[in-house]
Wavefront OBJ file of the C-alpha trace (Angstrom):
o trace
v -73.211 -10.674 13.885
v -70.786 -13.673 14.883
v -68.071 -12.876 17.042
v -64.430 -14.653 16.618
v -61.159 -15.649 18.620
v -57.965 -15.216 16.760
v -54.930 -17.160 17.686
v -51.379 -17.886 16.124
v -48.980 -19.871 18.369
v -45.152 -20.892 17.185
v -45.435 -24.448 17.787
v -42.073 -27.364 17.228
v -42.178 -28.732 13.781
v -41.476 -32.035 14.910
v -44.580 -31.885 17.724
v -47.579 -30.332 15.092
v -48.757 -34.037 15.034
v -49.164 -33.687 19.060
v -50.833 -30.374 18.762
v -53.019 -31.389 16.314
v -54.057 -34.271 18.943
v -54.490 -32.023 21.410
v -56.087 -29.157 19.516
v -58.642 -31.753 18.287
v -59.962 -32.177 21.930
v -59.884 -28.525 22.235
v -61.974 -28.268 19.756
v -64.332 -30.684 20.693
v -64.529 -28.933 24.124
v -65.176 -26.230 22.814
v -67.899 -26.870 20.036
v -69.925 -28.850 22.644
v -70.477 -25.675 25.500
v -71.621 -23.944 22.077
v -68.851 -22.698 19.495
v -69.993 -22.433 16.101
v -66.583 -23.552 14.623
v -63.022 -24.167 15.635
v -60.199 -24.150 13.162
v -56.728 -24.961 12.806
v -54.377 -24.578 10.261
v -50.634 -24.928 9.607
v -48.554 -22.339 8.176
v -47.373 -23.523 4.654
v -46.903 -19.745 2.666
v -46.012 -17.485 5.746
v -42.745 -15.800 4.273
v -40.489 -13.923 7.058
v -41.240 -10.369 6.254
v -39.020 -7.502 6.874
v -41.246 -5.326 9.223
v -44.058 -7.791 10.055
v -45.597 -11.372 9.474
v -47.010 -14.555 11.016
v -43.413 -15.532 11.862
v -42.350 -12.251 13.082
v -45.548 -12.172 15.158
v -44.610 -14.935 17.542
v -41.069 -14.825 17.345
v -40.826 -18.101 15.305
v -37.831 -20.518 15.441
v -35.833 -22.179 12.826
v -37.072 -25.707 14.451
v -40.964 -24.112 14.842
v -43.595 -23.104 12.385
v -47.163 -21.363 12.816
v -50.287 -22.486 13.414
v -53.094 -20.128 12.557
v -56.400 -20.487 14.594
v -60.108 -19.366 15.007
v -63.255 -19.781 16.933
v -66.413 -18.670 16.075
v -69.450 -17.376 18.407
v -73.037 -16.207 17.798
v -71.885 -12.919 19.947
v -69.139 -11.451 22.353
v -71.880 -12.503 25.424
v -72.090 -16.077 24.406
v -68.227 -16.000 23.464
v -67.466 -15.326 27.453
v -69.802 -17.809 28.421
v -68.529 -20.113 26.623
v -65.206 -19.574 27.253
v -66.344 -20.386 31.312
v -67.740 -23.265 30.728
v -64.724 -24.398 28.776
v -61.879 -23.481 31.548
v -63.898 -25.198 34.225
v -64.564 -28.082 31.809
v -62.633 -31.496 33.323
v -60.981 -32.368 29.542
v -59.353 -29.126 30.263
v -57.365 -29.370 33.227
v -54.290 -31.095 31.575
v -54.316 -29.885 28.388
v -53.136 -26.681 28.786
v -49.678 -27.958 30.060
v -49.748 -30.635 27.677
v -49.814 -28.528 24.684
v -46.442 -28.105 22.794
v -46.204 -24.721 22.563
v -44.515 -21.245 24.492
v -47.940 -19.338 25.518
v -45.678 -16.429 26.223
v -45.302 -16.153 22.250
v -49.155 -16.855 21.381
v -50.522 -13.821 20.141
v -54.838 -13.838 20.541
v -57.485 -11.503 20.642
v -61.391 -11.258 20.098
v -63.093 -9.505 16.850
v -66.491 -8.350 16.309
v -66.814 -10.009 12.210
v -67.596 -7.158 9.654
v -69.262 -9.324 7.468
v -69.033 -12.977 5.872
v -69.432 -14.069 2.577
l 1 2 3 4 5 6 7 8 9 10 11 12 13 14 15 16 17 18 19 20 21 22 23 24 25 26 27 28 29 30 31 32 33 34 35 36 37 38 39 40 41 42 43 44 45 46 47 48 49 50 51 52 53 54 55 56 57 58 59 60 61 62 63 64 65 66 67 68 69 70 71 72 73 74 75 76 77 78 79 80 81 82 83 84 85 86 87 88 89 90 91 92 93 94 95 96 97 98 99 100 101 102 103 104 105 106 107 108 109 110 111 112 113 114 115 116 117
């Protein structure tokens, strides 16, 4: 069964177009030392709930919004290897301290999928 990496990140309203630039070389890292997928999306129906939601989550701001993102694997062992080849990958160096975003707030994890239909 696939294997996935969750991430949602506050990121400025006024620097998702960056993001996006960078997140599309991510991406593109990514896919080519083997991901099945990478995905981004933009929040655009993420209420503020009382006890807990995406903004909650990452301690939004009234300047940022959410961005909601996954990566898929064929399996947890070709997720870490992967994820190797990526942080040693060149296109890499930079970009984490280029992207627009507090990593203290990103909230990420790794999930074994249930099932996909």
């Amino acid at each position: 069964m696939a294997y996935v990496d969750g991430f949602v990140v506050p990121v400025p309203k006024d620097q998702v177009q960056v993001y996006k630039e960078k997140a599309r070389i991510c991406g593109e890292v990514w896919k080519s030392h083997g991901a099945l997928s990478y995905v981004e999306c933009v929040a655009d129906d993420v209420p503020y709930g009382e006890l807990t939601s995406f903004p909650r989550a990452v301690q939004v701001k009234p300047e940022e919004t959410v961005i909601f993102s996954w990566i898929t694997y064929e399996s947890r062992q070709q997720r870490d290897a992967v994820n190797a080849k990526v942080m040693e990958d060149p296109r890499m160096k930079a970009m984490f301290e280029e992207m627009p975003i507090d990593a203290r707030r990103m909230i990420f994890g790794g999930f074994e999928m249930l099932f996909s239909l």
